[in-house]
C-alpha positions in Angstrom: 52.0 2.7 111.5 53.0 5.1 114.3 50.4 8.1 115.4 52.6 10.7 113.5 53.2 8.9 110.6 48.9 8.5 110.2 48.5 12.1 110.8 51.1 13.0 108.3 49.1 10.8 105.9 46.1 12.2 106.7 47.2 15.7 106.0 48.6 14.8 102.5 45.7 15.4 100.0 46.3 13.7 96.7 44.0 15.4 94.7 46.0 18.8 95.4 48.2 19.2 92.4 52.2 18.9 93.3 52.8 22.2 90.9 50.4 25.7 90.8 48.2 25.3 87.9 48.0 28.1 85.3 45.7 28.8 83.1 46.7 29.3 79.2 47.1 33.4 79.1 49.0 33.0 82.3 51.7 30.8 81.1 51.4 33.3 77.7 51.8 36.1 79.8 54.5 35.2 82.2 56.8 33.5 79.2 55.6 36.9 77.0 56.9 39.3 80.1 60.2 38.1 80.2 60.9 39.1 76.6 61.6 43.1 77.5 62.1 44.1 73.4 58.9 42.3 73.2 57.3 44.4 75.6 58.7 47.3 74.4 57.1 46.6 71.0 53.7 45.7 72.2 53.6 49.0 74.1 54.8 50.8 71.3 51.9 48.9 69.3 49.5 50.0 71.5 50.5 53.6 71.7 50.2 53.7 67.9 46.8 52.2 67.4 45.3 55.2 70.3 47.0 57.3 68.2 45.4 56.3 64.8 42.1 56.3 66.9 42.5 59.6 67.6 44.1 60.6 64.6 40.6 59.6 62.7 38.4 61.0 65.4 40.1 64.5 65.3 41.2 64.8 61.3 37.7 63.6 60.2 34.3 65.3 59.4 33.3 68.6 58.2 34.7 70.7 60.9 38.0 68.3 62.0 39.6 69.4 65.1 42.8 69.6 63.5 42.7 70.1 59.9 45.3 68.0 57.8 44.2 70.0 54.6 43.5 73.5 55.9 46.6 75.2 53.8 48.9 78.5 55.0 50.9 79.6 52.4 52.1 82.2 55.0 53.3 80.1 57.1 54.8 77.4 55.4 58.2 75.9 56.4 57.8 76.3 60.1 60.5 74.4 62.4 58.3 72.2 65.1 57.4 73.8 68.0 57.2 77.3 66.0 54.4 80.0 67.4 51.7 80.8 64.2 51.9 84.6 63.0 48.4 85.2 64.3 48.3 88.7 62.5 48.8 87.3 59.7 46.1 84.3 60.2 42.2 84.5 60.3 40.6 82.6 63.2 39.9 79.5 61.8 43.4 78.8 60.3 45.3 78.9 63.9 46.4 75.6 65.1 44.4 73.6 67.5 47.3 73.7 69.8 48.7 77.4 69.3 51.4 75.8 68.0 53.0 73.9 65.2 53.9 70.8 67.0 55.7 69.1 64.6 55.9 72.3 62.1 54.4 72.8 58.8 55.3 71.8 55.1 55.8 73.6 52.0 52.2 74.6 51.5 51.9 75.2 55.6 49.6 72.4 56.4 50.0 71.3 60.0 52.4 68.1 59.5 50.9 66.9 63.3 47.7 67.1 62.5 48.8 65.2 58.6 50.7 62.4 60.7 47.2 61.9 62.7 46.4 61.0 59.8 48.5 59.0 58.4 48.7 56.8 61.2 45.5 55.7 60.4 45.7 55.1 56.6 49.1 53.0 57.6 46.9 51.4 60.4 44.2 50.5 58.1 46.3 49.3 55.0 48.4 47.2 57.0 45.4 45.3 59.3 43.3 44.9 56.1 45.9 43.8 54.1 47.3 41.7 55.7 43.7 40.1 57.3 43.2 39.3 53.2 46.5 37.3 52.9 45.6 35.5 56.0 42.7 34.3 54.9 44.1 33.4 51.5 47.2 31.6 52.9 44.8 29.9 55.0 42.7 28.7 52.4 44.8 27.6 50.6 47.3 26.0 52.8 44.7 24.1 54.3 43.9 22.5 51.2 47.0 21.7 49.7 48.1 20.3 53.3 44.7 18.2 54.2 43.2 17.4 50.7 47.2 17.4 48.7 46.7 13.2 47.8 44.1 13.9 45.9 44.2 14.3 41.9 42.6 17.4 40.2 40.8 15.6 37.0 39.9 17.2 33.9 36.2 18.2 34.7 38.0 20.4 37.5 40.1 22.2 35.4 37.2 22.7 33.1 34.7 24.0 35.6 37.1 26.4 36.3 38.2 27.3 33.3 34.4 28.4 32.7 33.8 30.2 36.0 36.8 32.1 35.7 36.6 33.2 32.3 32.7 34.1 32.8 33.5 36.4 35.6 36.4 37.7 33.7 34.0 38.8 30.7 31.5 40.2 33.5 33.7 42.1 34.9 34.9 43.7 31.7 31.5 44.9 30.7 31.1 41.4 28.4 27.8 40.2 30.7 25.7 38.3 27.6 28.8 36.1 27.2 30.4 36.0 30.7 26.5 34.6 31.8 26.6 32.1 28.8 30.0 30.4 30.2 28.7 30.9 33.9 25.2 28.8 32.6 27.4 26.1 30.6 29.1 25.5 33.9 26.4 25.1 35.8 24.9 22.7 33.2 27.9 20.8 33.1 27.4 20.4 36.9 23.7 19.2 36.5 24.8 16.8 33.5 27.8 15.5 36.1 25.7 14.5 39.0 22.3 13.0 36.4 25.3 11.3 34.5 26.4 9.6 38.1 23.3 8.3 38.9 22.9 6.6 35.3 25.8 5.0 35.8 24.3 2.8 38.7 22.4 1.0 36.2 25.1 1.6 33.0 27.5 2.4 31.1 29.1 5.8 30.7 29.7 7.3 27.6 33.5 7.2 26.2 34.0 11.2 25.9 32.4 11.8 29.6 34.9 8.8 31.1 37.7 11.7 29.6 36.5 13.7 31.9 37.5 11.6 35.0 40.9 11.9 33.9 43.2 13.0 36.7 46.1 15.3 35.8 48.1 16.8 39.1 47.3 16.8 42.5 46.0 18.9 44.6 49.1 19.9 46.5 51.4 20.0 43.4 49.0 22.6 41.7 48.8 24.9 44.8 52.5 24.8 45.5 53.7 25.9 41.7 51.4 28.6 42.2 52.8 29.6 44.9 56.3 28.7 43.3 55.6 31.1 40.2 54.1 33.9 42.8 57.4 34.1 44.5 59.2 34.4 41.1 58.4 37.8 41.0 59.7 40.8 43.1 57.0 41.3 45.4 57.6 45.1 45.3 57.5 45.5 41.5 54.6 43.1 41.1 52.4 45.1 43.3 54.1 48.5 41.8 52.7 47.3 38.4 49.6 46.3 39.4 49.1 49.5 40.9 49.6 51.9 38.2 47.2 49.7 36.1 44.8 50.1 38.4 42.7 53.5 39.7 44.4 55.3 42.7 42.4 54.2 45.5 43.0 52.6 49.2 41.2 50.1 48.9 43.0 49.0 45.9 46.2 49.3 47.7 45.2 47.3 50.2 43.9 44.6 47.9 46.2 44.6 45.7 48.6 43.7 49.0 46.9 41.4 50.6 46.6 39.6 47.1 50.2 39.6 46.5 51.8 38.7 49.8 50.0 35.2 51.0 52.3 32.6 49.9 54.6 32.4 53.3 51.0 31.7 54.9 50.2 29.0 52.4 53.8 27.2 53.1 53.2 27.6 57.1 49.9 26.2 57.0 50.5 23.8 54.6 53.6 22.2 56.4 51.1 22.5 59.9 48.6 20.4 58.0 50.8 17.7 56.5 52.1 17.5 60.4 48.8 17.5 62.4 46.5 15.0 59.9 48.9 12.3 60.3 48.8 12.6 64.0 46.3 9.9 66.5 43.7 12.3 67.3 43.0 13.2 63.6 43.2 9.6 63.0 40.4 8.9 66.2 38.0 11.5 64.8 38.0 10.5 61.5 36.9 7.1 62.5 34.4 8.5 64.6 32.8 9.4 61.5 33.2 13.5 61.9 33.0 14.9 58.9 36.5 16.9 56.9 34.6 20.1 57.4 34.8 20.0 61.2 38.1 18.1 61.8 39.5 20.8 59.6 38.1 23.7 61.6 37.9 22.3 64.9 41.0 19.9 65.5 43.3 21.1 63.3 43.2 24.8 62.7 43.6 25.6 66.0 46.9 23.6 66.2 48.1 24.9 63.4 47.2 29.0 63.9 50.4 29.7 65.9 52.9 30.2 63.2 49.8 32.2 60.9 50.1 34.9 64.0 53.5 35.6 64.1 53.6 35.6 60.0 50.6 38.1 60.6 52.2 40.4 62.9 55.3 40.7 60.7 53.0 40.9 57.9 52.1 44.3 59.2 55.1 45.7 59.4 55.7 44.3 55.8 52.4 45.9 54.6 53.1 49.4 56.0 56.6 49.9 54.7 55.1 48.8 50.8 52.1 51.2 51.6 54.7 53.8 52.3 57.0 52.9 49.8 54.6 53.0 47.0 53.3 56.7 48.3 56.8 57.8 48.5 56.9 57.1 44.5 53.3 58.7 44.3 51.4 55.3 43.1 49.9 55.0 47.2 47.1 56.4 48.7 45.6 59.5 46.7 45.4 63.0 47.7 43.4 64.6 50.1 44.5 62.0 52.4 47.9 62.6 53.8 50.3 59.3 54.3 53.2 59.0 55.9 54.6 57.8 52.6 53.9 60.9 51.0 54.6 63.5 53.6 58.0 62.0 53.2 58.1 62.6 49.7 56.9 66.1 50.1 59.4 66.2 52.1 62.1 65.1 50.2 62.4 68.4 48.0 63.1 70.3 51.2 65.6 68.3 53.5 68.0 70.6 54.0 65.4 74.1 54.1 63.2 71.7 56.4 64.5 68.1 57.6 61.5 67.5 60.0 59.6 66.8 56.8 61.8 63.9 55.9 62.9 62.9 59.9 59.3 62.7 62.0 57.5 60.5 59.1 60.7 58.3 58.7 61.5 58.4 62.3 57.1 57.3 62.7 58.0 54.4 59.9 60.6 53.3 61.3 59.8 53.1 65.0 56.3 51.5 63.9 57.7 48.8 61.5 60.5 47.9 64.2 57.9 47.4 67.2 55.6 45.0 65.6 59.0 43.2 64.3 59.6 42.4 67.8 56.2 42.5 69.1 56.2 39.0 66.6 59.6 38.1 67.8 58.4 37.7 70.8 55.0 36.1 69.9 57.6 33.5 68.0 59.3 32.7 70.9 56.0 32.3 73.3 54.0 30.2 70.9 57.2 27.5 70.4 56.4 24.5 72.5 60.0 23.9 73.3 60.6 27.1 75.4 57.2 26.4 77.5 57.7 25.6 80.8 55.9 22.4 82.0 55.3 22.3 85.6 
């Protein structure tokens, strides 16, 4: 081998890798960037969340530094931008800014300081909401996808049965017989597992062997619920619910989450049937690691990709039906101001005073449509096929 050919060989590390290395939020980052409507929507994102920050920093307390309720019957209907009649206005009632930003409604509340506000109820109902279908869809989709073979047998649907029905009679002020169903399920519980061990050393009896009966798996129960969920218009379901129920937010936010979690059960689900099949499930499970921990630890986080994107879209979902069901006056309750129901205040007035109806639909819309393609562009960055392998 000739001098130059050694040195050249010498030179040439082999440990060096052949392509730069990046770490995991660098490749995210650098595939995210080149999305520009993605960008667009996380910035807009951002910019909203500050603004509900501040929205429930300023609009809150005793003494708010703009007051969403403070009303001016004097100065009602005032375009945006409009200068208060201080003659007409004791000290406390002129606007924080000396001006009506965004202008005033009917009963001359500030409609800035109301979409301050608002932004925050939306904010709220939206990340709550949709953080309780989440971890429903998750739940549930992580049984039906990892424990689906199995059969549900009659003592299941029985212990159920009884749990359900005593909290039911609880809740609705029936406690003596709601705790008399919750005790026969435990004791049913305590006669299962004494009843097991006797069977070590015997026979069991003919009407607890009816008990082992199995009746529909695991996966085929969890699906037709989810089956006979989306049977119903999503909208009117929660619409109904709602005017049963006490005009609250947190009800509103409940009642969503509760009635929006099936397209996280089917991702998940379909994640699971995918990932316990593969060879690394397979080379845990015969290293003895328990369901628990391959569940948590080796497959949910290959299987959480799809669960963001549904979540981010979820949002935007969750804040139109908060919206939508304020507009119709079933949403959040007065004092607190919505953007849902400054557009239905506004609705009486939208030729007298448009900005009532155009800044909080202009807000929705603008909202809803950046985190549509903020999880666009999540879609796109957490599909395997579009990463770049170097």
């Amino acid at each position: 081998m000739s001098t130059a050919a050694k040195e050249l060989n010498h030179s040439f590390q082999f440990d060096q890798p052949l392509a730069p290395q990046r770490t995991r939020w660098e490749e995210f980052w650098l595939l995210f960037r080149q999305n520009r409507l993605a960008i667009v929507g996380l910035f807009i994102f951002i910019l909203f969340f500050l603004s509900a920050l501040v929205g429930l920093i300023v609009t809150s307390g005793t003494d708010p530094l703009f007051d969403p309720a403070l009303i001016r019957l004097q100065e009602k209907l005032r375009p945006p931008l409009a200068e208060p009649h201080l003659d007409s206005l004791q000290p406390e009632e002129v606007p924080t800014l000396g001006i009506y930003l965004m202008g005033t409604d009917d009963l001359g509340r500030d409609v800035f300081a109301r979409m301050l506000q608002g932004a925050w109820v939306s904010l709220t109902v939206g990340f709550v909401a949709v953080g309780i279908s989440v971890l429903i869809g998750i739940f549930m989709g992580g049984i039906a996808g990892y424990f689906g073979q199995h059969n549900i047998r009659v003592e299941h649907l029985l212990l159920t049965g009884l749990f359900v029905a005593g909290i039911v009679f609880i809740v609705a002020d029936f406690i003596l017989f709601g705790a008399m169903l919750l005790l026969l399920a435990f004791a049913h519980i305590f006669y299962h597992r004494l009843a097991k061990k006797r069977t070590m050393y015997g026979r069991r009896p003919k009407w607890a062997s009816l008990m082992l009966i199995n009746t529909i798996s695991v996966d085929t129960l969890i699906m037709r619920i989810v089956d006979i969920m989306l049977c119903f218009p999503s909208f009117f379901l929660i619409l109904t619910v709602v005017a049963l129920l006490p005009a609250s937010i947190y009800n509103i936010m409940i009642v969503i989450g509760l009635t929006s979690w099936m397209g996280t059960t089917r991702f998940v689900r379909a994640e699971f049937l995918s990932l316990r099949e593969q060879d690394f499930v397979a080379a845990v499970r015969a290293l003895g690691v328990s369901n628990f921990r391959i569940i948590f630890r080796h497959i949910m986080p290959n299987a959480i990709a799809p669960v963001l994107v549904s979540a981010t879209i979820g949002i935007a979902s969750a804040i139109l039906t908060e919206a939508g069901l304020s507009f119709l006056g079933f949403g959040v309750p007065p004092p607190h101001a919505t953007w849902g129901n400054i557009l239905s205040n506004g609705k009486n007035f939208i030729f007298d005073a448009p900005w009532l109806t155009f800044i909080p639909g202009i807000a929705i819309l603008v909202v809803v449509l950046s985190f549509n393609l903020f999880g666009e562009g999540l879609r796109d960055v957490l599909n395997p096929k579009l990463r770049e392998r170097g």
